[in-house]
N, C-alpha and C positions, 0 to 999 in steps of 0.2 A: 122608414125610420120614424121613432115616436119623439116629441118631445121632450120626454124624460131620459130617450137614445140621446139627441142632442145637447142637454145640457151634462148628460155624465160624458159626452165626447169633446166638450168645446175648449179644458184646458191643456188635453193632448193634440188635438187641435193646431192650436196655436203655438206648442212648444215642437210642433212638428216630429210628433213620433207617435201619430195615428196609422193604423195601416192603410196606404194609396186607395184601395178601396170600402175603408171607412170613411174617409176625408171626400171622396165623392159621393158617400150617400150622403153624408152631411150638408156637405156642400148646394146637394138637389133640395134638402129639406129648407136650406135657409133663406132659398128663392121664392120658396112659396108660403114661409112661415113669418109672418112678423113678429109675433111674440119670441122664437127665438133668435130671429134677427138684433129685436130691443136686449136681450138677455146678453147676446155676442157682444153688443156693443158695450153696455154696461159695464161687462167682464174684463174686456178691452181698457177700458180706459181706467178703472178700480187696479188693474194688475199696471197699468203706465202708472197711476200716482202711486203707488205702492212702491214700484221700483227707483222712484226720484229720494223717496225716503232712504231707502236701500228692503234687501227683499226682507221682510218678516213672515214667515209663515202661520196660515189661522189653524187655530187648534181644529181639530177634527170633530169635536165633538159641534161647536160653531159653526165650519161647513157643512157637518150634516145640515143642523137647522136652517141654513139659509137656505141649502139647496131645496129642504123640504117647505121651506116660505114660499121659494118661487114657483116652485111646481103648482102649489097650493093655488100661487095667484093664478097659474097658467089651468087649472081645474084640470090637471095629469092625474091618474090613480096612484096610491100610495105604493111605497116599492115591499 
């Protein structure tokens, strides 16, 4: 699994409706990846305060761009 696999896998992930053997590659990858170890947790904790507000969803066009920031930071090839 590539970095760019785990950050397009981390919000299914966590909502628990990855397939059993996607959530294990992931799961292998985030033991040895700390960049997106920092990203899970980030995710993690942006989607807790997001939910104290109540849920708002980001426009699409938005998480493109963020996701393509972080990749960016993480020097992943472009999709």
């Amino acid at each position: 699994m590539t970095c760019r696999d785990a950050i397009d896998a981390i919000a299914d992930f966590l909502d628990q409706t990855l397939p059993r053997d996607a959530g294990e590659d992931l799961e292998r990858h985030l033991r040895d990846c700390a960049p997106c170890q920092a990203y899970l947790n980030t995710y993690r904790k942006t989607r807790a305060l997001v939910g104290q507000d109540g849920r708002v969803d980001m426009p699409e066009e938005l998480r493109a761009r963020l996701r393509q920031f972080l990749l960016d930071q993480l020097g992943a090839p472009p999709a």
